[in-house]
ZAMARGU-4260 file (C-alpha; in steps of 0.2 Angstrom, whole numbers, plus 5000, padded with zeros to 4 digits):
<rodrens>
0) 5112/5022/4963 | 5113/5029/4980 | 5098/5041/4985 | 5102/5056/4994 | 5088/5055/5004
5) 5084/5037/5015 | 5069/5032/5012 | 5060/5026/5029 | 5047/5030/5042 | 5042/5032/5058
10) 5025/5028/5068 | 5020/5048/5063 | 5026/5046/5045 | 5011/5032/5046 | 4997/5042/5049
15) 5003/5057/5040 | 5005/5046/5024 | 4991/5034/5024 | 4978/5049/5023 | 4990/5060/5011
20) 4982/5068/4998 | 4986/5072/4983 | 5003/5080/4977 | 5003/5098/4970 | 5010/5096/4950
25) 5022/5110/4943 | 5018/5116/4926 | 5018/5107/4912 | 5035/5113/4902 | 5045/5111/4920
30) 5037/5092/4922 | 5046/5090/4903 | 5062/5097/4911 | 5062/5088/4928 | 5059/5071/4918
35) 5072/5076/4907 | 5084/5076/4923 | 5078/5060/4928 | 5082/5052/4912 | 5100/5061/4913
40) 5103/5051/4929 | 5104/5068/4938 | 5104/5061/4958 | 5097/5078/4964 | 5082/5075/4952
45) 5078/5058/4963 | 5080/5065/4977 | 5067/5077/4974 | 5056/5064/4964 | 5055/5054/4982
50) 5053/5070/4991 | 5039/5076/4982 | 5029/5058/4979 | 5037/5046/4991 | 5021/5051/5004
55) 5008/5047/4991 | 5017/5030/4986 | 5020/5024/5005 | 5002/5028/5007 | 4995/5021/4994
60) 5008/5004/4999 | 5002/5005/5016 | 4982/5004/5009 | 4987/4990/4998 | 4996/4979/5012
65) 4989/4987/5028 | 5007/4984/5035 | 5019/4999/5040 | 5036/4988/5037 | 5032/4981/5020
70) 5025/4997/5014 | 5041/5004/5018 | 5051/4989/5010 | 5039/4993/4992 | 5042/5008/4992
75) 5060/5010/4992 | 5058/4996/4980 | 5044/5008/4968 | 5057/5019/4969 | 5074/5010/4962
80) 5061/5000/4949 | 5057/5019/4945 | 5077/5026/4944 | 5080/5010/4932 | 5063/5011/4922
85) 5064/5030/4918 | 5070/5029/4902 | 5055/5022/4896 | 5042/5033/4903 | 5036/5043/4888
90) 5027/5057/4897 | 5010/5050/4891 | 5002/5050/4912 | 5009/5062/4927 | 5023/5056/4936
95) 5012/5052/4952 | 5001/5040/4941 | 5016/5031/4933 | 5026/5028/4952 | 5006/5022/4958
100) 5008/5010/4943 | 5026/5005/4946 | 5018/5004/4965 | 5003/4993/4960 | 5014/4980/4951
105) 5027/4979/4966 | 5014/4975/4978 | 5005/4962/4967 | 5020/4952/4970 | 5020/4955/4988
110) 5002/4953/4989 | 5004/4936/4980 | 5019/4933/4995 | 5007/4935/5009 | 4993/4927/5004
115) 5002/4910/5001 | 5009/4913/5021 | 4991/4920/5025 | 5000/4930/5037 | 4986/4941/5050
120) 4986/4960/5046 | 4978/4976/5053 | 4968/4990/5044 | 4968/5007/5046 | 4954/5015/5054
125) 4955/5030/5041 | 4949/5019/5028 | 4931/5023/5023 | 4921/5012/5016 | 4912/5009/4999
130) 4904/5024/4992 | 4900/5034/5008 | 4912/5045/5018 | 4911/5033/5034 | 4928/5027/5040
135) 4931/5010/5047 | 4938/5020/5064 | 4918/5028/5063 | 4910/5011/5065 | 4917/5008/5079
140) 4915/5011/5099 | 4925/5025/5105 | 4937/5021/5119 | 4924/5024/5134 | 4915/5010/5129
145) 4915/4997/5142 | 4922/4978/5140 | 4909/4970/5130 | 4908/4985/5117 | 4928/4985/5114
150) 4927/4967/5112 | 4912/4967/5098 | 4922/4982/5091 | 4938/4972/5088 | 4927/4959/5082
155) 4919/4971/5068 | 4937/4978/5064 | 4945/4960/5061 | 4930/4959/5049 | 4931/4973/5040
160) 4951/4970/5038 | 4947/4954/5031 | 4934/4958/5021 | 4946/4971/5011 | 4961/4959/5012
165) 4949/4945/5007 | 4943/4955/4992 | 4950/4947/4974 | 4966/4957/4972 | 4958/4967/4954
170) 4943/4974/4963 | 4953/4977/4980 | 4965/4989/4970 | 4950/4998/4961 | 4942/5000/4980
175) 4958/5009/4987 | 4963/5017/4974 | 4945/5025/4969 | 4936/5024/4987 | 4953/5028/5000
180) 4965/5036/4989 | 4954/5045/4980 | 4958/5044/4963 | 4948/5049/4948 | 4942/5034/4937
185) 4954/5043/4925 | 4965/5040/4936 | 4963/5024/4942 | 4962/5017/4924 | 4980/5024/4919
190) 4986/5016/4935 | 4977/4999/4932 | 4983/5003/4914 | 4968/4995/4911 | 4950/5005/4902
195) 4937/5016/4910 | 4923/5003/4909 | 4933/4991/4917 | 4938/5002/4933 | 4919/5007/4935
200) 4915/4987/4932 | 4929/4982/4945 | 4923/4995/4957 | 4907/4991/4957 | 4908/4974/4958
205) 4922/4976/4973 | 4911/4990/4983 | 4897/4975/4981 | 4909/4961/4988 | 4913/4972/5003
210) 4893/4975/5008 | 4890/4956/5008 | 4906/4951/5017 | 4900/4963/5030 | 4883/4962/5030
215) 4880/4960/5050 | 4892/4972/5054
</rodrens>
């Protein structure tokens, strides 16, 4: 399967998708339709399916691994594991919810990958922080700032980035997906594939993680 439409981005896709919001649906009986395409194999049905999600995926990929490149790289690969797994989507969760789960079990594996390299990563600065509406880019000193606040600003922003990257990788999902992506627990839980209770429980104890690891800062 060739996609019509390439799959990449550049440094202003970066920023527009990592604080993407959600996609607009179409109604119910033209989703049954659209799905029906997809499972036909129709190209121009994929072609749209990346047009209309592939920001929300890439953004979602880019909160998961903090890393421009690899979030490109899992998403094209959300995609194909999508094109080859359609068949057996039954419907049961919107399409958005069922590419994040597709998503979610792609960068498990690359998560996995990196932490056994324990290669260095970045944060973005759009990502808030627990349950206020404080972003990680608010904590820190604006650009006027002189020598010694820069430096104790980067210090803060390599803990932060650690702190989330640090997090164990069930609670770090629930924290982006509920906390920056900005998913209902619904949501989350159809994602996760995993109950309500358990989203709350993970969420909790991952939004708890994160105030001790930065306590300090």
């Amino acid at each position: 399967m060739v996609f019509g439409k390439s799959v990449t981005f550049d440094d202003e896709d970066i920023g527009r998708a990592a604080s993407s919001g959600k996609s607009a649906y179409a109604g119910r009986t033209e989703d049954l339709l659209f799905i029906d395409r997809l499972r036909a194999g129709d190209s121009m049905a994929f072609d749209a399916l990346i047009n209309r999600y592939s920001n929300d995926v890439y953004g979602l990929l880019y909160r998961l691994t903090e890393n421009a490149e690899e979030a490109g790289d899992l998403t094209q690969d959300t995609f194909l594991r999508a094109f080859r797994s359609i068949s057996g989507f039954r419907g049961d969760s919107e399409l958005r919810t069922w590419l994040f789960r597709i998503a979610i079990n792609e960068s498990r594996n690359r998560f996995r990958w990196w932490k056994r390299r324990r290669r260095d990563k970045s944060i973005s600065l759009e990502a808030t922080i627990g349950e206020t509406d404080l972003t990680i880019g608010d904590t820190l000193s604006d650009t006027s700032a002189g020598p010694e606040e820069l430096a104790l600003a980067r210090e803060r922003e390599y803990a932060l980035a650690a702190a989330l990257l640090d997090l164990s990788e069930i609670y770090r999902e629930a924290v982006v997906l509920c906390d920056i992506e900005g998913l209902s627990y619904e949501e989350a839980a159809a994602a996760l594939r995993i109950n309500l209770g358990t989203v709350k429980s993970r969420l909790s104890r991952g939004r708890e993680d994160l105030r001790r690891r930065l306590k300090g800062y």
